[in-house]
C-alpha positions, -999 to +999 in steps of 0.1 A: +873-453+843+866-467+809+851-476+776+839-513+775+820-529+745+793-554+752+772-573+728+737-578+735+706-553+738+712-528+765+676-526+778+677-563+783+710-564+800+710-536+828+711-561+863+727-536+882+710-507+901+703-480+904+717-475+864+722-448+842+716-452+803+723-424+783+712-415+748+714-388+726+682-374+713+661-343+698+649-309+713+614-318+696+600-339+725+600-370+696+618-402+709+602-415+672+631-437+658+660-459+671+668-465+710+649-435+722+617-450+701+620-483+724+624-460+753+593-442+743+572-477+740+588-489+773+586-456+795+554-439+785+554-419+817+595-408+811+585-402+779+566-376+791+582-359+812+612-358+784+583-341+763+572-322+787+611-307+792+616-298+757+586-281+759+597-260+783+628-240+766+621-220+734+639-226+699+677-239+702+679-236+742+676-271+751+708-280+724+738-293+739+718-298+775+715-326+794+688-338+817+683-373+836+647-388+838+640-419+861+623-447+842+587-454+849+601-485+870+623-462+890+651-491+883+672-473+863+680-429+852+676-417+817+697-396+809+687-376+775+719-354+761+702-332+734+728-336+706+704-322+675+681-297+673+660-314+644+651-348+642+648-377+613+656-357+581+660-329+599+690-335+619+724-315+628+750-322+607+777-342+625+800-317+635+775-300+654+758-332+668+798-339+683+800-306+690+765-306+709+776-337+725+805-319+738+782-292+754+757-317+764+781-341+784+796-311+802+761-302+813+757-337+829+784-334+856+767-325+883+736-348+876+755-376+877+779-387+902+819-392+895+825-427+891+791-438+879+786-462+851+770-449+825+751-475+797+741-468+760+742-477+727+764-463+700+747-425+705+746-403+674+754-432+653+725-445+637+697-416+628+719-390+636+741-401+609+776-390+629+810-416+627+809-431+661+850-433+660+838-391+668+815-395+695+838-419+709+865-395+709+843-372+733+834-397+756+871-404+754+872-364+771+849-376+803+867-411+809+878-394+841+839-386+860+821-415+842+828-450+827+812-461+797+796-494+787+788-493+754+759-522+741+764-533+699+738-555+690 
């Protein structure tokens, strides 16, 4: 398994399925900014059911979970790793958004199968704020169940 780099916009590019793209996102049932906002404008119906979810657990429960959500098409699985607590401004700090990565990724196995291919952008990167060279470094930990293509515009 692997981590490949691909140019392009993810959501366009997925031909493949049944898919998996993963992102990291809030326990505040918001996919408001970034990747998970055009998820939200896409998917209305996943985005509620990823609403609906963080509704569900109380306070900090839901941080450094994982849950997979089939798009309203049914062509491809979203799979949400909670990675901050707070969103926009009030975000994790990195070393708790790697570290909730950490947690959140373990969570998946099990909802995903070994060997799958997992699509996404460069998670935690952008509103999160986090260096992607560290959230590389964790994905670097499941190269072994999962492999990775990662989409840079």
């Amino acid at each position: 398994m692997s981590i490949k780099y691909l140019k392009g916009d993810l959501l366009t590019q997925i031909t493949t399925y049944p898919s998996y793209i993963l992102h990291s996102c809030n326990c505040q049932g918001s996919w408001g900014g970034g990747f998970a906002y055009q998820l939200s404008k896409r998917y209305p119906q996943a985005t509620k059911i990823y609403q609906d979810h963080c509704r569900s657990f109380k306070g900090k429960d839901l941080v450094g979970k994982s849950t997979v959500i089939p798009s309203d098409d049914g062509k491809f699985q979203i799979i949400c790793l909670f990675t901050s607590y707070g969103s926009g401004g009030t975000h994790d700090d990195p070393d708790t958004i790697v570290n909730n990565t950490r947690s959140a990724l373990k969570d998946l196995r099990g909802k995903v199968p070994q060997g799958a291919l997992i699509s996404m952008p460069l998670i935690n990167s952008g509103i999160f704020m986090v260096p992607w060279a560290d959230t590389e470094d964790v994905l670097k930990m499941y190269e072994d169940l999962w492999s990775f293509d990662v989409y840079v515009l």
